[in-house]
C-alpha positions, 0 to 999 in steps of 0.5 A: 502526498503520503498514504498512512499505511499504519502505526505511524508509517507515510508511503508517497503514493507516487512512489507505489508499483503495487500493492499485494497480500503477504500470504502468496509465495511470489510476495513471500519470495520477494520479502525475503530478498529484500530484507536479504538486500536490505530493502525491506521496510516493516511498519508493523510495529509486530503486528501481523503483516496482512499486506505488502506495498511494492515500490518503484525504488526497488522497497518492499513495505510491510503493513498491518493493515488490509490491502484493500484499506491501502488501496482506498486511501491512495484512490480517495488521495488520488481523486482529491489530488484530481489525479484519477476521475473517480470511474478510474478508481477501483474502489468507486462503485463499493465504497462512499468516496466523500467519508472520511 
């Protein structure tokens, strides 16, 4: 199962470490050695980069959107796969779980 994570960009949500803000040096850091190694993957479409998704394979993931937005898509995924109950989420007491 994929996450949008913008302008036409599909990450599978199993495949997620971790998902951070581009603005912090240690993300900085790690964008810039994967593109050196050619691991970086920019759906920004040059849009600025507002988050940066972390995968398990060793890929950096740019997105313009929110790293809060991408967080609630993968929880609402997650819970509609019965993945995670909805206490597990992060996002279970701020946002509406049943909108879409």
């Amino acid at each position: 199962m994929f996450i949008s994570v913008g302008y036409g960009g599909f990450v599978a949500v199993f495949e997620i470490s971790a998902i951070g803000i581009s603005d912090t040096a240690p993300t900085k850091a790690r964008r810039r050695d994967a593109k050196r190694k050619g691991f970086l993957i920019d759906f920004t479409r040059g849009h600025p980069t507002r988050s940066i998704l972390f995968l398990k394979n060793h890929e950096v993931v740019l997105s313009s959107l929110k790293s809060e937005t991408l967080v609630s898509r993968a929880d609402k995924l997650l819970i509609k796969l019965g993945a995670v109950n909805k206490e597990a989420t992060f996002y279970h007491d701020k946002f509406s779980l049943e909108k879409e």
